[in-house]
SEBA-403690 format. One line per field, with one value per residue (C-alpha): chain; x, y, z. Coordinates in steps of 0.25 Angstrom, whole numbers, plus 2048, in hexadecimal, padded with zeros to 3 digits. Layout:
% residues N
nuro = (A, ...) $
east = (X, ...) $
north = (Y, ...) $
up = (Z, ...) $
% end
This chain:
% residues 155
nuro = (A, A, A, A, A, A, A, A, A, A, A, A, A, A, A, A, A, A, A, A, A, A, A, A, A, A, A, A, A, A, A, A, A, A, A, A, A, A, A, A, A, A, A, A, A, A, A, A, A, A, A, A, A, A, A, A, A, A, A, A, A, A, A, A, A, A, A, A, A, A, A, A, A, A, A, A, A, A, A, A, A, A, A, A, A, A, A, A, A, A, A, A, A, A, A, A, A, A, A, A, A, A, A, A, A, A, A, A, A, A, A, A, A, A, A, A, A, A, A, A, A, A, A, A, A, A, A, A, A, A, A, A, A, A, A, A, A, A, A, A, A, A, A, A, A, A, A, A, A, A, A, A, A, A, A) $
east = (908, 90E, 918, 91C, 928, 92D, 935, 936, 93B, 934, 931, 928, 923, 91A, 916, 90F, 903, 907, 90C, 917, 91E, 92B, 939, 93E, 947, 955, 951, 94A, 955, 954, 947, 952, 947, 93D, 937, 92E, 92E, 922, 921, 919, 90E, 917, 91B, 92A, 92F, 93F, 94B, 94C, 956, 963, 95F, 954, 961, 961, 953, 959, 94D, 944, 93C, 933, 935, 929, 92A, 921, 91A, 922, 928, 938, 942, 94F, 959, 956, 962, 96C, 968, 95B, 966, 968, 95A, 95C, 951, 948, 93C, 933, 938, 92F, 933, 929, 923, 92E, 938, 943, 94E, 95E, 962, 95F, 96A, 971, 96D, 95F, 966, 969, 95A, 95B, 94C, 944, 938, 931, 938, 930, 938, 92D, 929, 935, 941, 94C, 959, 961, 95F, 95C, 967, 96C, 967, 95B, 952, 957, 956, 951, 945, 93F, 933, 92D, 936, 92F, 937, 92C, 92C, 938, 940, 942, 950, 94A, 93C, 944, 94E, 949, 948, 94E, 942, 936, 92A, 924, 92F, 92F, 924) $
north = (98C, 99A, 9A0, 9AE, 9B6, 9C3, 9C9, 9BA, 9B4, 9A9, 9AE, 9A6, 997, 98F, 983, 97F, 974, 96E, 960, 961, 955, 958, 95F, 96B, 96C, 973, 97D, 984, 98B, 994, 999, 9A4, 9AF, 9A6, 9AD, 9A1, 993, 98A, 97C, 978, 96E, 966, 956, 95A, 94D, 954, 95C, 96A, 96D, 974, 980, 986, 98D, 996, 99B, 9A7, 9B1, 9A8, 9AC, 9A1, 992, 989, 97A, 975, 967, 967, 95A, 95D, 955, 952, 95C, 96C, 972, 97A, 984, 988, 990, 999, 99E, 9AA, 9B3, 9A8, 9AD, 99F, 992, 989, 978, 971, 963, 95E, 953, 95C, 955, 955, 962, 970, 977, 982, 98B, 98D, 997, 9A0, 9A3, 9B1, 9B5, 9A9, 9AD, 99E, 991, 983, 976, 96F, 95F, 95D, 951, 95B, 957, 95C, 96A, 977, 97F, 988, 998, 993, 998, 9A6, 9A9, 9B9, 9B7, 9AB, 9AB, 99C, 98F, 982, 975, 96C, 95F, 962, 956, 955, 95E, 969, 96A, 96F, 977, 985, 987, 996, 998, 9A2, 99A, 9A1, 999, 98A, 986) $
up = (69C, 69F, 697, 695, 68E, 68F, 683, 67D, 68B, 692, 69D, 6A5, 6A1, 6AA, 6A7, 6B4, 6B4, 6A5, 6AD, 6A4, 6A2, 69C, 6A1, 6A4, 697, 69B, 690, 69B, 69E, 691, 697, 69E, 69D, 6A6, 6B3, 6B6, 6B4, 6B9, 6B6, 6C2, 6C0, 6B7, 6B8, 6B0, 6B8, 6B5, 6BD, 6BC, 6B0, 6B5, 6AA, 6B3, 6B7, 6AC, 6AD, 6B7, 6B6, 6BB, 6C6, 6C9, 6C7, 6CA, 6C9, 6D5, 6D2, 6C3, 6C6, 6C5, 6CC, 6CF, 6D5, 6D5, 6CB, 6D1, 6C5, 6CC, 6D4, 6C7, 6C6, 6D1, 6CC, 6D2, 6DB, 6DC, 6DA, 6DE, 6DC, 6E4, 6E2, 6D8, 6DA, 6DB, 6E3, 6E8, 6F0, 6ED, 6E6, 6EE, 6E1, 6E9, 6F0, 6E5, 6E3, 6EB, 6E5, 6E9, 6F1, 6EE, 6EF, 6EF, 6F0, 6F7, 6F2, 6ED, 6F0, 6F3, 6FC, 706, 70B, 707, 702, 70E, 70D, 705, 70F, 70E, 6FF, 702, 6FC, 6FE, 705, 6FF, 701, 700, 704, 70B, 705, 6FD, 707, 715, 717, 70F, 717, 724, 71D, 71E, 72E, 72C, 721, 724, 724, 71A, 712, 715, 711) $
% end
């Protein structure tokens, strides 16, 4: 457990490891000051509240191997100051919201071992910064769907 403030703010929480069994309360959102937020290594066996929307200086959200599910909220659209997002080996499912496309920052995204649908929002490859974007194993129309991609980025 990792947890640190800054002028009383809640700034970063990681609570990677604990194999947390609980949910992500949609009080999370009230953690607006959060820069990072790590709940890898968990088994919270829920969906993403839509109330991560409102964590919009965060930096970094980790979740790989935390056991979320169902659908990605469009809300993950609202966190814009996003650098790493990483979402691998969950059970995150349905399509990717088109909001993906509004995370200019993102030099790391990781979608890989999950049960998404359809394809890939158009003109996510080219986000400027991105330079990491993993889909393998995500579902079949997503593991061909960055052709245009440097390989440095489809991994």
């Amino acid at each position: 457990v990792r947890i640190e403030c800054h002028g009383g703010v809640v700034t970063r929480l990681d609570l990677s490891g604990l194999n947390l069994m609980s949910s992500v309360p949609a009080s999370i959102g009230g953690l607006t000051g959060l820069t990072h937020l790590s709940l890898d290594g968990n088994d919270l066996l829920v969906e993403l509240p839509a109330q991560i929307g409102a964590l919009v200086n965060l930096n970094s959200l980790t979740l790989a191997d935390a056991g979320v599910n169902g659908a990605l909220p469009s809300q993950i659209g609202q966190l814009t100051s996003l650098t790493r997002l990483d979402l691998s080996n969950n059970d995150f499912n349905g399509n990717l919201p088109t909001d993906l496309l509004r995370l200019s920052s993102l030099t790391h995204l990781d979608l890989t071992g999950n049960s998404f649908v359809g394809s890939v929002p158009a003109g996510l490859e080219a986000l400027p910064h991105l330079d990491h974007c993993g889909v393998r194993g995500s579902s079949d129309a997503l593991d061909n769907c960055f052709e245009s991609c440097p390989a440095a980025c489809c991994e």
